[in-house]
Backbone bond lengths (Angstrom), bond angles and torsions (degrees), N, CA, C in turn:
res aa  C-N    CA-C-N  psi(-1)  N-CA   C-N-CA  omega(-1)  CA-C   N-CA-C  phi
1 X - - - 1.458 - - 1.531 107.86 -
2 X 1.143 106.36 146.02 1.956 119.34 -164.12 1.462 95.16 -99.07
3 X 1.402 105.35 149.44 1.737 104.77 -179.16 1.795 113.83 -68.22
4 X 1.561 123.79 12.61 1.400 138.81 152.87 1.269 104.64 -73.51
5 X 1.138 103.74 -49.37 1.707 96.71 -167.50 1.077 127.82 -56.96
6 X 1.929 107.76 -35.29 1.068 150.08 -131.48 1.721 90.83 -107.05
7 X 0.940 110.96 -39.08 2.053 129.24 -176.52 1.825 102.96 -78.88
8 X 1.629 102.22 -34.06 1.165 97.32 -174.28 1.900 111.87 -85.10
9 X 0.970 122.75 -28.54 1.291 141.01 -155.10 1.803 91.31 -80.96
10 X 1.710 117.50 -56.98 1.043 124.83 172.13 1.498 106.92 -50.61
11 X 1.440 147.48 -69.32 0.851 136.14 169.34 1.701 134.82 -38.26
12 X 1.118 122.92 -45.07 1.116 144.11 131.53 2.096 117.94 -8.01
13 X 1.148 97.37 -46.38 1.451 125.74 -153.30 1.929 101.30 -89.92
14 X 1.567 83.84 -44.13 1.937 95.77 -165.67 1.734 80.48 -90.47
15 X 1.401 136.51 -40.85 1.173 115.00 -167.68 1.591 101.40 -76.15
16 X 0.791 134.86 -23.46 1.928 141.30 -173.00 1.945 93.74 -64.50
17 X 1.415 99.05 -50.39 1.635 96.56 -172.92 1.706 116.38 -97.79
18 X 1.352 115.48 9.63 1.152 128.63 148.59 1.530 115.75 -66.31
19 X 1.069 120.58 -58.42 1.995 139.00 -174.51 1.520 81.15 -84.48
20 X 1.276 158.70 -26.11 1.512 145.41 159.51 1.873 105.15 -44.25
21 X 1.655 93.30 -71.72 1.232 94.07 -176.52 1.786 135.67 -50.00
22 X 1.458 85.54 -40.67 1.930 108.34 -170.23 1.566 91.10 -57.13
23 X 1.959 121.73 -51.74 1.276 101.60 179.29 1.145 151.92 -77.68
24 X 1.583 97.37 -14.44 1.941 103.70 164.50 1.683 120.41 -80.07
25 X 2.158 108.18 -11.63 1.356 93.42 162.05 1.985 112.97 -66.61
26 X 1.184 99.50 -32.06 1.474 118.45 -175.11 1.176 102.75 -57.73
27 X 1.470 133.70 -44.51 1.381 120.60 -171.14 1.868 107.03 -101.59
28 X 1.150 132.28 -0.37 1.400 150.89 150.82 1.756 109.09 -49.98
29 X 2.001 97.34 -59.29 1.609 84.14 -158.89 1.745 97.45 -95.70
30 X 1.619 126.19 18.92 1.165 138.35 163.02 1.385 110.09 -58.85
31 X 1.427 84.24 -60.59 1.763 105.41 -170.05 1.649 86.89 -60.90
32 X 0.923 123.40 -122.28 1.531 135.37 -175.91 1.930 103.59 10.95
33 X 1.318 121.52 -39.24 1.389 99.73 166.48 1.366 131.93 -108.03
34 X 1.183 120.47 -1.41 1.548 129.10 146.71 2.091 108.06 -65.14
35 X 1.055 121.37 -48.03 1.528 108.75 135.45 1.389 140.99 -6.03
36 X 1.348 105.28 -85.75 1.211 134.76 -177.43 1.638 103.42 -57.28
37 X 1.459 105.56 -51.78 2.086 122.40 175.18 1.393 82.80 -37.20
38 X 1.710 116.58 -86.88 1.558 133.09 -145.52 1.426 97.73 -60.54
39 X 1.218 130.87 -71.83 1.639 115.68 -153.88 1.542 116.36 -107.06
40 X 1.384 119.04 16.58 1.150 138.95 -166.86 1.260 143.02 46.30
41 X 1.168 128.61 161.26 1.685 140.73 -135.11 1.680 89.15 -81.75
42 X 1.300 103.94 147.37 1.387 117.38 162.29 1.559 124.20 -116.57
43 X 1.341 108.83 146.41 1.592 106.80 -163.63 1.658 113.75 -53.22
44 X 1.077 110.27 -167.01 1.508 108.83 161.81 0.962 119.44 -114.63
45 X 1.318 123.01 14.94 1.747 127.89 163.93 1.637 94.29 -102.69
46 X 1.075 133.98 -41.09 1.226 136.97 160.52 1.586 124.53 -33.27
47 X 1.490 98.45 -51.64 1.168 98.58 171.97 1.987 126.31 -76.12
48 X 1.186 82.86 -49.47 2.061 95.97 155.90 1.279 115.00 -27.02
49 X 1.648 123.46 -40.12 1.197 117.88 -152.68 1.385 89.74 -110.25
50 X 1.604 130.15 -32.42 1.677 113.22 158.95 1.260 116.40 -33.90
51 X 1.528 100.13 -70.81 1.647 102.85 -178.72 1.327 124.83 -53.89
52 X 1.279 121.77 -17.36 1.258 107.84 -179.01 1.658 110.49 -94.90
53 X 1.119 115.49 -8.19 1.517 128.74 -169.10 1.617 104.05 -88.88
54 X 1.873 114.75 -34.85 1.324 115.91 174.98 1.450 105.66 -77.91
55 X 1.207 143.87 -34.78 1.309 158.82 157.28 1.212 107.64 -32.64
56 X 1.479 127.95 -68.77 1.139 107.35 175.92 1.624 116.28 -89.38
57 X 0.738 134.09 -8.72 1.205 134.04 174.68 1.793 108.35 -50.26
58 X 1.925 88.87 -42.07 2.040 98.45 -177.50 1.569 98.30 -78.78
59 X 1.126 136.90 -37.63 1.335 129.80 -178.44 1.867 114.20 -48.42
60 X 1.403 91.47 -53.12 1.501 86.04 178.08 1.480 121.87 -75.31
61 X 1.446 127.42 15.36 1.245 115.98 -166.61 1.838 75.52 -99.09
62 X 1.091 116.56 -32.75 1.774 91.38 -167.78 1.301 131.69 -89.84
């Protein structure tokens, strides 16, 4: 394989795990609103205070 081939294959490679990534955010923020449908939406101070509660929760484990 020629260092063309070699440029193309790499490219090829980052765009394959680009459309990897885009679809598990896609199937992440799916999930999260078929979620949200079934057991209902949580505020956004609500949510602040998840995150901040898992946050520290990970801080103190180390």
């Amino acid at each position: 394989m020629d260092m063309k081939e070699q440029e193309e294959q790499q490219k090829k490679a980052e765009l394959y795990d680009q459309m990897q990534a885009k679809l598990e955010l896609m199937h992440a923020l799916m999930e999260g609103k078929i979620s949200g449908e079934r057991e209902g939406w949580v505020s956004a101070e609500e949510a602040k205070e998840m995150l901040r509660r898992g946050r520290d929760a990970k801080d103190s484990s180390l």
